[in-house]
C-alpha positions as CSV (number, residue, x, y, z in Angstrom):
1,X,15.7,13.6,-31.4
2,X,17.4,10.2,-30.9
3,X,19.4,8.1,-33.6
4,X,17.6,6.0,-35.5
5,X,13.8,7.7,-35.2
6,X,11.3,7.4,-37.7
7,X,8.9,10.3,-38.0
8,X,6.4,9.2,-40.6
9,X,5.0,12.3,-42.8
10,X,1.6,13.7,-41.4
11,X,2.7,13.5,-37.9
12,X,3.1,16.5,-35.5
13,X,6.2,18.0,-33.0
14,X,5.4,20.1,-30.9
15,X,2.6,22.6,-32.4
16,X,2.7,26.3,-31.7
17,X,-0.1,26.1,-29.4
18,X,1.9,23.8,-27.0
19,X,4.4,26.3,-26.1
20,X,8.3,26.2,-26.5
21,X,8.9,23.6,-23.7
22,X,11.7,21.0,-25.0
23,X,10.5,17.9,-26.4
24,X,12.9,14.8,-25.9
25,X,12.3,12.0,-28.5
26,X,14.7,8.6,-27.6
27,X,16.6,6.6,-29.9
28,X,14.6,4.0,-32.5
29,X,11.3,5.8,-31.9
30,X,8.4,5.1,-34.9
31,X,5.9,8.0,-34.7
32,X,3.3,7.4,-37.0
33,X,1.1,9.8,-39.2
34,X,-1.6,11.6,-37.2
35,X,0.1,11.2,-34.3
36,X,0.7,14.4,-32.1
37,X,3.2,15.0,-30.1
38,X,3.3,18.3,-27.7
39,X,6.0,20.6,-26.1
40,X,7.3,19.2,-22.7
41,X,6.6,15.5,-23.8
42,X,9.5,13.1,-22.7
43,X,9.3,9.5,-25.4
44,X,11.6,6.8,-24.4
45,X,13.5,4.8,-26.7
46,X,11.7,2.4,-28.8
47,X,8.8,3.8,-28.5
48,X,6.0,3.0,-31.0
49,X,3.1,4.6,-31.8
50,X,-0.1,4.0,-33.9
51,X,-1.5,6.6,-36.0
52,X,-3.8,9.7,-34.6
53,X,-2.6,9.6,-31.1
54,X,-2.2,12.6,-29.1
55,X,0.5,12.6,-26.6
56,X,0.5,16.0,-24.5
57,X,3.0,18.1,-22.7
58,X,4.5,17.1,-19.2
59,X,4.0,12.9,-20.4
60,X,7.0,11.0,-20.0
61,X,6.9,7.2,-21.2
62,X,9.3,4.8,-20.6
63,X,11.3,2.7,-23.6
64,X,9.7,0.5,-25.2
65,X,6.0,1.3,-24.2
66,X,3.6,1.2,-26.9
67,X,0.9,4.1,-27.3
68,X,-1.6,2.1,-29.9
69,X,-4.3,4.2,-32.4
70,X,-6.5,6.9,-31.6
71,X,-4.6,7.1,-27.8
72,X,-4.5,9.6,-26.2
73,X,-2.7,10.6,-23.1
74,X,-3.2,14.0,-21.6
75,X,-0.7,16.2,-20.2
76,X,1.5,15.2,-16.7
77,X,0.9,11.9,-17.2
78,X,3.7,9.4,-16.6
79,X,3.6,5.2,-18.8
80,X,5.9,2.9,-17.3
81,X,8.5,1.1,-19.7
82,X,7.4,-1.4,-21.5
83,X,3.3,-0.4,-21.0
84,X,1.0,-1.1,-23.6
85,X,-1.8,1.5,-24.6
86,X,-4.0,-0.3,-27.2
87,X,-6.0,1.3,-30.1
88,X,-8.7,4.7,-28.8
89,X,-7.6,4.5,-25.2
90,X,-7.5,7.6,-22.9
91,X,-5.5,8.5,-20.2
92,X,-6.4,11.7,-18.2
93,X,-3.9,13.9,-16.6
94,X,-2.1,13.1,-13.7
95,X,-2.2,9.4,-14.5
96,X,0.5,7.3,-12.9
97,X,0.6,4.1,-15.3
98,X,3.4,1.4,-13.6
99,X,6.2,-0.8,-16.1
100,X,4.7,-3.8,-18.0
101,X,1.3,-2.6,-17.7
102,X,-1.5,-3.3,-20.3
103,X,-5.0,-1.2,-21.1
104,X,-7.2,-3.3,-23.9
105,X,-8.8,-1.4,-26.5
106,X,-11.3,1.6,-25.7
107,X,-10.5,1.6,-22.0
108,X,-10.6,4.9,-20.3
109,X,-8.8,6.4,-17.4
110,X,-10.8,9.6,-15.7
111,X,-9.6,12.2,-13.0
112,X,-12.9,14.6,-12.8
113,X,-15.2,12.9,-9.7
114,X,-17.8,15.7,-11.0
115,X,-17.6,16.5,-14.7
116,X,-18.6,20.0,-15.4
117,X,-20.9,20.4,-12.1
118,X,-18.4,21.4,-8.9
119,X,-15.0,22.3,-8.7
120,X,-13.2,19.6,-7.4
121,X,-9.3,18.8,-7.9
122,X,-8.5,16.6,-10.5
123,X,-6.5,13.4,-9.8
124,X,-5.7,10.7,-11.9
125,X,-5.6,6.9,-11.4
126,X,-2.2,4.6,-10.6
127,X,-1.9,1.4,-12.4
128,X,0.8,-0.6,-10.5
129,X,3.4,-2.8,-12.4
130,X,1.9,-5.8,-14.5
131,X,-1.7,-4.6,-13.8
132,X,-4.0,-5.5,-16.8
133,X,-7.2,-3.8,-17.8
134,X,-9.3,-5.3,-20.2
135,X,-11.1,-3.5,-23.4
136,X,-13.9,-0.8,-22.5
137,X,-12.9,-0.8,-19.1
138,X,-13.7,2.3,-17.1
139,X,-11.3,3.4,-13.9
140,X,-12.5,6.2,-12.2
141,X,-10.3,9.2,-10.7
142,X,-7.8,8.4,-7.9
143,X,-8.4,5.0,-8.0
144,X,-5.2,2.6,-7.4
145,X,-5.3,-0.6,-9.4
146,X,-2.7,-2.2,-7.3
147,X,0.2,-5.0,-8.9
148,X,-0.1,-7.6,-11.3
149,X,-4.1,-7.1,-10.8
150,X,-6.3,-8.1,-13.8
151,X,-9.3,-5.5,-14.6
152,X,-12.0,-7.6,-17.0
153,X,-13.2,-6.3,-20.2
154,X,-16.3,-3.7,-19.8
155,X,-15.8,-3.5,-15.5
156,X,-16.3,0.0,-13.9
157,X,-13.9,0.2,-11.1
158,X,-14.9,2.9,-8.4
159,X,-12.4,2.0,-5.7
160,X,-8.8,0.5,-5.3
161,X,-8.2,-2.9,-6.6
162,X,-5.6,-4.8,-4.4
163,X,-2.6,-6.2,-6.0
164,X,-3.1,-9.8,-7.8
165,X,-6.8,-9.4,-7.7
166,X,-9.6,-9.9,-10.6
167,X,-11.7,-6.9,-11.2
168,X,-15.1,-7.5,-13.0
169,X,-19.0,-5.5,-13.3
170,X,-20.0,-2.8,-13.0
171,X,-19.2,-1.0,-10.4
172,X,-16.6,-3.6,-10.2
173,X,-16.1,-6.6,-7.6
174,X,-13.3,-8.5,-6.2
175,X,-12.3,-12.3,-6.4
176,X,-9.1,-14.3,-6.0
177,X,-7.2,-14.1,-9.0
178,X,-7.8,-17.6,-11.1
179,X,-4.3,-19.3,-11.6
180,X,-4.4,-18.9,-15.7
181,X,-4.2,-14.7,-14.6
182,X,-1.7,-14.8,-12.1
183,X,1.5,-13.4,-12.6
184,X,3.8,-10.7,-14.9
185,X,3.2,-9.1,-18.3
186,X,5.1,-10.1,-20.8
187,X,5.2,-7.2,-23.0
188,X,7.7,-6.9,-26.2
């Protein structure tokens, strides 16, 4: 546990059921009530959370990353510093997310190509630095949302988006970035 982390009452470290991996918290961390935090997870410093997310064993985030309400990110899953999670979204397993990267509200990240019908390996998406992804976006499993590329609100994305390229319907399309999305994150 780092110096100067806040562990508000109600939240959880490490419950029985998550084994007796070691859990490394960084320095100035706000874990908020509700919020779940498993065996084997690696927080940054200055991480914040919101309240009721669920962060599982083998995720290591970066400092300064934010992991927003009702998020949750499944087990070896890696958030890039400085990445912004926003309120109820998911991120599967084996989820790469980049630095600077931001996923609106509600979006969600899969790895299962066939729910529940076939056996098939699992494999999570890859968010590149500075990629965006807009609220209720859906990116299906092993698809690479390459850098500084802007998924809009409510698109579907079935296949890799190229860096510094807009993303938008379902299943998703590609156009030129516009000029007023162009560019880096600039996350707190």
């Amino acid at each position: 546990m780092g110096e100067g982390t806040r562990i508000d009452p109600g939240a959880t470290l490490a419950p029985p059921e998550s084994g007796d991996l070691t859990t490394r918290i960084g320095d100035e961390v706000r874990i908020r009530s509700g919020t779940v935090v498993y065996a084997g997870a690696t927080v940054g410093d200055r991480v914040a959370t919101g309240h009721d997310a669920v962060i599982r064993e083998g995720t290591r985030i970066g400092d300064d990353a934010v992991i927003g309400t009702k998020a949750v990110i499944d087990g070896d899953t890696t958030v890039g510093a400085r990445t912004s999670l926003q309120t109820g979204v998911y991120v599967p397993t084996g989820t790469t997310l980049g630095a600077d990267v931001f996923v609106g509200p509600n979006a969600v990240l899969t790895n299962d190509p066939y729910p529940v019908r076939t056996d098939a390996d699992l494999a999570g998406p890859t968010l590149g630095d500075h990629a965006s992804v807009g609220a209720n976006a859906t990116i299906l499993p092993d698809v690479t949302v390459g850098e500084g590329a802007f998924v809009a609100a409510g698109a579907v994305v079935t296949r890799d988006v190229p860096s510094e390229t807009l993303a938008v319907g379902a299943p998703a399309t590609f156009r030129p970035l516009p000029d007023e999305l162009a560019g880096r994150n600039d996350l707190p």
